[in-house]
C-alpha positions in Angstrom: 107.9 133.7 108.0 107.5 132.1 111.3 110.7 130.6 113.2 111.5 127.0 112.7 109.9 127.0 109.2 111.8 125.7 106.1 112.7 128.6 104.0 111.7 128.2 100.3 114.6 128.0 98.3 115.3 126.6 94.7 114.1 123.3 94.7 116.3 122.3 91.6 119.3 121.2 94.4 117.6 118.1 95.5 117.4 116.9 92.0 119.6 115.1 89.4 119.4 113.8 85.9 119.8 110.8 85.3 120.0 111.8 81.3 124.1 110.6 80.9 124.7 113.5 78.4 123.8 116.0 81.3 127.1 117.8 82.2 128.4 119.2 85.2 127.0 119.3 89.4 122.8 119.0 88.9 122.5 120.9 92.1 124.2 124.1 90.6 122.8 123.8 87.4 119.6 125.6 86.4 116.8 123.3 84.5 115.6 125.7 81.4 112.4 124.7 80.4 111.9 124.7 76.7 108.9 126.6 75.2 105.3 124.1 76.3 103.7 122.5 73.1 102.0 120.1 75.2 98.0 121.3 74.8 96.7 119.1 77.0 96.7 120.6 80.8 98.2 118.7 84.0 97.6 119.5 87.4 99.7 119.0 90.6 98.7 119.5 93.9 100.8 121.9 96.4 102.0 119.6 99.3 102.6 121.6 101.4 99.5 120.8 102.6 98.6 118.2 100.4 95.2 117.5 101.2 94.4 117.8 104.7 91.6 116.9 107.8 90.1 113.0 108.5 90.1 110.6 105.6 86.2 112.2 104.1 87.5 115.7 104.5 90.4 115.0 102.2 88.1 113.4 99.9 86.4 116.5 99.9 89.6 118.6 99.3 90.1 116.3 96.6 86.9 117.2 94.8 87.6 120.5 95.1 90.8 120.2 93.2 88.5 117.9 90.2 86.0 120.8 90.5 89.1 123.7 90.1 90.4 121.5 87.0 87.2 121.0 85.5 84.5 123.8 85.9 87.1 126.4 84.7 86.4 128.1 81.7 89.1 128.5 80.1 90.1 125.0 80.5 86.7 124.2 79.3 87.7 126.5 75.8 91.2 125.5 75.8 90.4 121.4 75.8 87.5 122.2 73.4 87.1 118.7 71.5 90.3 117.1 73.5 90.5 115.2 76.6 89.9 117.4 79.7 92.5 118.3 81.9 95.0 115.9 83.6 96.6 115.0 87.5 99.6 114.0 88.1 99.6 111.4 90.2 102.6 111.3 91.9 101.6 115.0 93.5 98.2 113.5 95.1 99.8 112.4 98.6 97.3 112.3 101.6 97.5 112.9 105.2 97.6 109.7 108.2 98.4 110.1 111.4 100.2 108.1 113.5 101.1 108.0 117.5 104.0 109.6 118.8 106.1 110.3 121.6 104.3 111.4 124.9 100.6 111.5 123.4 101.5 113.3 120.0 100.4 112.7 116.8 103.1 111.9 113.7 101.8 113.2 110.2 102.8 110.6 107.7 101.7 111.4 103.6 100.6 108.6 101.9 100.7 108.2 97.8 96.7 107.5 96.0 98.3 105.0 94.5 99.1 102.6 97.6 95.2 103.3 98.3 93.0 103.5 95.6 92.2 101.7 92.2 93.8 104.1 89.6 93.3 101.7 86.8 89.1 102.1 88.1 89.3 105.5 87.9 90.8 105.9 84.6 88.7 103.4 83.0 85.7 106.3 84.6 87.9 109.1 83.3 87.7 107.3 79.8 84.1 108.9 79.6 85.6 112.5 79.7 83.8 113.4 82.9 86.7 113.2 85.1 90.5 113.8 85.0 92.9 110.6 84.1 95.5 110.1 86.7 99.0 110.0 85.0 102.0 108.2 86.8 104.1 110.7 84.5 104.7 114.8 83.2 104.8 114.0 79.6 107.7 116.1 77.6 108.9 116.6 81.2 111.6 118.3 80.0 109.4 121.2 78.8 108.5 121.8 82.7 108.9 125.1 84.6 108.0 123.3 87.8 108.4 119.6 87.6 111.6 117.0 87.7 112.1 115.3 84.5 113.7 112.4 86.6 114.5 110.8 89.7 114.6 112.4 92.9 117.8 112.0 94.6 117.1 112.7 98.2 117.6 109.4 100.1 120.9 111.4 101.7 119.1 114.4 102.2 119.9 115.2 105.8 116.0 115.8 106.2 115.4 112.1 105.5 118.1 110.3 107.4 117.0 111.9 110.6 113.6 110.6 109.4 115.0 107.3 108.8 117.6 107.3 112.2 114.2 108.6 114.2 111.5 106.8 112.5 112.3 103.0 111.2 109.0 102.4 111.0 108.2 104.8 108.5 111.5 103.6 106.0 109.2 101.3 103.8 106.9 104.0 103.1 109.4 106.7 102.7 111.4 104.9 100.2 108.6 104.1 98.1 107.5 108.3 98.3 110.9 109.1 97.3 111.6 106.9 94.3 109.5 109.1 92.2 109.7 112.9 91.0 106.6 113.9 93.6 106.8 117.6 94.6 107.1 121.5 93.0 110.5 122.6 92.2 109.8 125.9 93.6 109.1 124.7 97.3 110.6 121.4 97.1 112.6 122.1 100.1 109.5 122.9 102.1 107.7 120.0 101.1 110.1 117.6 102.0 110.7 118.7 105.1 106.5 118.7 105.5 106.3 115.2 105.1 109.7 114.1 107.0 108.2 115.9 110.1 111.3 118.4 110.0 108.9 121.0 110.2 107.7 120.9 113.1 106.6 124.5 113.2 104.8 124.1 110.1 101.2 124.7 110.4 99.6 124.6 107.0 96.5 126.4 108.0 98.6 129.0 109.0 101.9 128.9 106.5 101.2 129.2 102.7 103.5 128.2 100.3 101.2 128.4 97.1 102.2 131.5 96.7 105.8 130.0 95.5 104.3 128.0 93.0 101.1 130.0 91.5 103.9 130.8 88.4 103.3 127.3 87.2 102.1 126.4 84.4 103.5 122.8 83.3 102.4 121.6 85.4 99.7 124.2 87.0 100.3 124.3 90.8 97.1 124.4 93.0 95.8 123.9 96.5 97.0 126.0 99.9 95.2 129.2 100.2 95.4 128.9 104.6 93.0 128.2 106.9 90.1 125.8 105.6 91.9 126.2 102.2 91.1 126.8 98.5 90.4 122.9 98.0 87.6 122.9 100.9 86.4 126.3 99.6 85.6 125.0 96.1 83.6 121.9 98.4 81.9 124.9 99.9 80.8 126.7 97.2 79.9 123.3 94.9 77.3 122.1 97.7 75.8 125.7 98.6 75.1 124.8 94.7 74.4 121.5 94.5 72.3 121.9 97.7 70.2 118.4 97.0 70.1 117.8 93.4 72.2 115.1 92.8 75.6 115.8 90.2 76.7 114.3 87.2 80.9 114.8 88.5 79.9 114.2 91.5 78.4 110.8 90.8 82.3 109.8 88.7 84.0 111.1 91.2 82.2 109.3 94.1 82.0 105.6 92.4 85.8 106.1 90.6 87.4 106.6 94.4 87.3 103.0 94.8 90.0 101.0 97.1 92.7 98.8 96.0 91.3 94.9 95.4 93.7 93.9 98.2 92.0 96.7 100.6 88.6 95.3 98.9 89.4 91.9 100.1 90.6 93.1 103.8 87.5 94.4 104.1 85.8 91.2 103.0 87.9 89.0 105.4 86.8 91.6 108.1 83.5 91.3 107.7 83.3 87.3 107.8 85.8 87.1 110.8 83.6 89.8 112.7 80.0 88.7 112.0 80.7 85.0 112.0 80.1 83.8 108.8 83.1 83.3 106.9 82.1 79.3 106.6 78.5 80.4 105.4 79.7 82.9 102.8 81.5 81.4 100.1 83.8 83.3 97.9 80.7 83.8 95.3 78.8 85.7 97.7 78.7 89.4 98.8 79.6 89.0 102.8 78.4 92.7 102.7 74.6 92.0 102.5 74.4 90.8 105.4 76.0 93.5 107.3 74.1 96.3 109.2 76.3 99.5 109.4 76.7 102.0 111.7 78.5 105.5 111.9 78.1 106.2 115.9 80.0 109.8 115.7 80.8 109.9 119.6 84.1 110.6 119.8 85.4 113.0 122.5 86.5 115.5 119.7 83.0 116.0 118.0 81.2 116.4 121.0 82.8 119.7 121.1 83.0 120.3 117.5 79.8 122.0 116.1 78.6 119.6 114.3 78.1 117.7 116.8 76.3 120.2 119.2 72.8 118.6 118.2 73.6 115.0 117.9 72.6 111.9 120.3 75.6 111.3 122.5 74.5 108.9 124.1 76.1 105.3 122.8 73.5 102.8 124.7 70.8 105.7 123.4 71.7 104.5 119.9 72.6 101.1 120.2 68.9 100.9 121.7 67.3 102.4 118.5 69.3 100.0 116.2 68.0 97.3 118.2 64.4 98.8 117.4 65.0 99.5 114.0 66.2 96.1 113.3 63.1 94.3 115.0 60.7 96.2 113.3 61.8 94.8 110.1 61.5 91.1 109.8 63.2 90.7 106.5 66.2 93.0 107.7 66.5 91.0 111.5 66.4 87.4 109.5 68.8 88.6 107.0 71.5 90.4 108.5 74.3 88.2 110.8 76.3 91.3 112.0 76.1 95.2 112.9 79.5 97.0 111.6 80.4 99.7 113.7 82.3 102.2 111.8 84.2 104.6 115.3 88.1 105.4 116.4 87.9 103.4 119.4 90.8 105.0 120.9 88.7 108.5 119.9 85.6 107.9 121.8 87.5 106.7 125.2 89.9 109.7 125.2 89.8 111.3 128.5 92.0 114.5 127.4 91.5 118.0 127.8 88.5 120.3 128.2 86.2 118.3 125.8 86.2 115.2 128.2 85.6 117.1 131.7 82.6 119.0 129.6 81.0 115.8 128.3 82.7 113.4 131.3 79.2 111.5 132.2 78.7 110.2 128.2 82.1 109.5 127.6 82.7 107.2 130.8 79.5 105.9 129.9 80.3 105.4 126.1 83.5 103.4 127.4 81.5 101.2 129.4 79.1 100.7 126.5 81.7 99.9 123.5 83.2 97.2 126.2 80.0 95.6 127.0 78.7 95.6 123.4 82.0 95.1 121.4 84.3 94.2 123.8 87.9 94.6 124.6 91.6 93.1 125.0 89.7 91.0 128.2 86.6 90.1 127.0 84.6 89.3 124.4 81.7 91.6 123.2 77.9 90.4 123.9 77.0 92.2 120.8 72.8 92.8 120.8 70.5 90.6 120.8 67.0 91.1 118.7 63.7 90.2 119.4 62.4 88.3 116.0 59.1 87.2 118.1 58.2 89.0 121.1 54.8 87.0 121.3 57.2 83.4 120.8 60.3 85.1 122.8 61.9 83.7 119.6 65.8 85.9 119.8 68.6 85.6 118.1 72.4 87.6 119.2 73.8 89.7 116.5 77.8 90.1 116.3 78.7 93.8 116.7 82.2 94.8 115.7 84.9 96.9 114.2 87.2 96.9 111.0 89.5 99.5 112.6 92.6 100.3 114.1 93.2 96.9 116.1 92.0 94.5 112.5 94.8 96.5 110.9 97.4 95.8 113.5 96.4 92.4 113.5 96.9 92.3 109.9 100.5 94.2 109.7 101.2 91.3 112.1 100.1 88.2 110.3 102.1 90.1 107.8 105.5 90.4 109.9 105.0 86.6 111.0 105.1 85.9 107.6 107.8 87.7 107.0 106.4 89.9 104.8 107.8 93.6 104.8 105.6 95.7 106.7 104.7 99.2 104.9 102.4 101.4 107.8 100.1 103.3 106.6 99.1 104.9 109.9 95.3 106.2 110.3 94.2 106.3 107.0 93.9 102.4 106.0 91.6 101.8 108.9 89.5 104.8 107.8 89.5 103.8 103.8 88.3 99.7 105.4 85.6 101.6 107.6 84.0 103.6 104.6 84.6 101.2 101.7 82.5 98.3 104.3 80.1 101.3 105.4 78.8 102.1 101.6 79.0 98.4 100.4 76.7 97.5 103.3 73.0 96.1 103.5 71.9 99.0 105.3 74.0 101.8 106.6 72.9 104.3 109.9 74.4 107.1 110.3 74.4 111.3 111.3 74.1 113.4 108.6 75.9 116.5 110.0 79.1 114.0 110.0 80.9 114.7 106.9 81.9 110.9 106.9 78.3 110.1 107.4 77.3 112.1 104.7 80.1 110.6 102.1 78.6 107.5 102.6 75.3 108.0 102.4 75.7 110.0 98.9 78.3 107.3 97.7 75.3 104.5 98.7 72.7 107.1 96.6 74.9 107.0 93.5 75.5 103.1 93.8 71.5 102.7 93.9 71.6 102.4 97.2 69.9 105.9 98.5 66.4 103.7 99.6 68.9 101.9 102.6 70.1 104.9 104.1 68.9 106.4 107.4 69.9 108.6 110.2 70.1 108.2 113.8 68.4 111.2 115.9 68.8 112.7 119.2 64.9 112.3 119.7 63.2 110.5 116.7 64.8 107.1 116.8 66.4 106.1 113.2 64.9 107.8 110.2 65.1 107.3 106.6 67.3 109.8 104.4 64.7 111.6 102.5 65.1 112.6 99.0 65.4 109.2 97.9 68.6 108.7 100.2 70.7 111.9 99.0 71.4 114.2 101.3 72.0 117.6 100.9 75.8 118.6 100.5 78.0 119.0 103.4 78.2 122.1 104.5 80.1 123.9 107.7 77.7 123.5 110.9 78.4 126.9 112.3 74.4 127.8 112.9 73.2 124.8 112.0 69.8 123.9 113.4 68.6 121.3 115.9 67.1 118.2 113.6 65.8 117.2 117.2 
């Protein structure tokens, strides 16, 4: 194994019972499972990596560890006539990001539970499409892999340097820790994963599955390097799925639903950014009257390949929108905003080979965001739309962003109030961005984006499909075809030009 990476030892020492009858030191005692009776089948997901990439592509991974649990076939004959197979939720961490010292980036895992509905997507999972989400192992004890009890880590050496070196990150690592979360067999590891004591640890390149593939109480998946074996199962589901739409699919889409109080962040964004927070009252959807666009013109995608064919050019688009909207007189009378779904701070970064390749749009995006959007000077000008060119009859649509900057502003009308601050890093701007995206009036977006795509398939399962559309390079803004589903998302290595 490669210097400077935990070594996988017996996980048992970071854990105690909390069982009073329990005799002698927990961390030199061995935990002997007894014999499983337990029929029904639980899953945990290996951390590390957890699931990995942006906020879609870990939606994505997620999927593929729904699809492993439920297209297997011998689940499928050993839960014949019983519920199908379980997750255990405490295992299901995800990946944020957030900045660190001298431009880097800190990894921070963050439990499903502090993000999503779970009590939505187990009243889906009632219908025996989907997995329920359990908080806990039942007959624990009966585990070859899993703690029956609390995890006492909190003076693991690995965490107080976390806690000396990151105060920020206390709220969130205390509530991680107060629950039984990772494999026995590489608990070590995983700890030190999601500390950042690892710093060598490079999941596409180091995995630990291996450690835990003996498990069968509960079964251990995900790792597999590289890409992975959760984006693999993706992979193969959409070269399948192609553009048929899917019965899991569909659950799994409309159970991933935000917590009510991200729900109504999202609602308080919209009405501060478009205006109209004294014309929609709290019996009205503020989202129908909100215009939403995916511009995918960060630095990093210009570079990546599925960006090679896609319109760079941020005026370019905002131009088409402005098109699109006037050409539709219901749509220009109706809407009062244009959401821009972007990482600001992505789409001005001037580092590294990818900006001095695409230097002239970047500098040119900047100056674009600021004049449209505006910035910690000045106020955006937002566009303005043409509802009578004969009349000269205009009206200025707010454009604006639900992003990194609301959510600071939030965590600070929090801290004011003296509420404790818990920070979840990149991932709650990400889950406002997409949840305001598919609830939207109309959403515009690139279909090679895997983000884009999410949406636009989440929309087609909600009924929505007819008020999806694309922007193109040449072609203005198009409607999805296929009713608004697009095909799966696949890897753009040879992808064509769309024009």
């Amino acid at each position: 194994m490669d210097s400077g990476v935990p070594n996988v030892s017996n996980g048992r020492q970071l854990f105690k019972r909390s069982d009073p009858s329990s005799k002698g030191d927990a961390k030199n005692r061995s935990i002997t499972p007894a014999p499983i009776t337990n029929k029904t089948e639980v899953w945990a997901l290996v951390t590390p990596p957890g699931l990995l990439g942006g906020y879609r592509n870990q939606v994505l991974r997620l999927f593929g560890l729904v699809l492993a649990a439920v297209k297997q076939e011998s689940i499928k004959e050993a839960t014949a006539g019983q519920s199908i197979p379980q997750m255990l939720l405490p295992s299901l961490l995800w990946s944020s990001h957030t900045a660190g010292p001298n431009g880097t980036r800190i990894t921070r895992p963050v439990p499903m539970e502090d993000l999503f509905d779970i009590e939505h997507w187990n009243s889906r999972a009632e219908k025996n499409v989907l997995p329920k989400l359990i908080e806990k192992l039942p007959h624990a004890e009966q585990s070859d892999c899993w703690a029956s009890d609390t995890i006492e880590l909190q003076q693991s050496e690995l965490v107080q340097s976390m806690l000396r070196n990151q105060p920020d990150f206390v709220p969130l690592l205390n509530h991680i820790l107060e629950k039984p979360r990772f494999l026995l067999p590489i608990a070590n590891v995983s700890l030190a994963f999601i500390t950042g004591n690892a710093p060598e640890l490079n999941p596409r390149r180091h995995d630990f599955s291996s450690h835990a593939k003996h498990c069968q109480y509960p079964i251990a998946y995900g790792g597999g390097g590289g890409r992975g074996q959760l984006w693999s199962n993706y992979m193969e589901f959409g070269r399948s799925r192609g553009s048929i739409p899917d019965p899991l699919e569909k659950e799994f889409l409309t159970a991933l639903k935000p917590l009510p109080k991200w729900r109504r962040l999202a609602r308080q964004c919209i009405q501060d950014g478009a205006g109209i927070g004294d014309v929609v009252d709290q019996y009205e959807d503020p989202f129908s009257h909100i215009l939403a666009l995916h511009p995918r013109v960060e630095t990093e995608m210009m570079a990546h390949s599925c960006g090679a064919y896609m319109n760079k050019n941020l005026t370019s688009i905002f131009d088409d929108v402005k098109k699109f909207v006037e050409t539709d007189t219901n749509l220009a009378h109706s809407i009062s905003g244009i959401f821009v779904a972007l990482h600001r701070a992505g789409a001005s970064s001037k580092e590294g080979r990818p900006y001095y390749r695409f230097k002239q749009y970047v500098d040119d995006n900047i100056a674009t965001l600021d004049r449209v959007l505006g910035n910690q000077f000045m106020a955006g000008q937002g566009l303005s739309i043409q509802l009578d060119a004969m009349n000269q009859q205009s009206r200025r649509l707010s454009v604006f962003e639900c992003g990194e900057s609301f959510v600071e502003r939030y965590y600070e009308s929090q801290s004011r109030a003296g509420e404790q601050v818990v920070n979840y890093g990149s991932i709650l701007p990400s889950l406002l961005n997409f949840d305001v995206a598919v609830e939207a009036a109309v959403f515009v977006g690139m279909r090679s984006s895997s983000w884009s795509n999410s949406v636009m398939t989440t929309r087609y399962y909600l009924g929505k499909g007819d008020t999806n559309f694309e922007y193109t390079r040449e072609r203005g803004i198009q409607p999805i075809e296929n009713g608004g589903l697009p095909p799966a998302h696949q890897n753009c290595d040879g992808m064509k030009d769309p024009g």
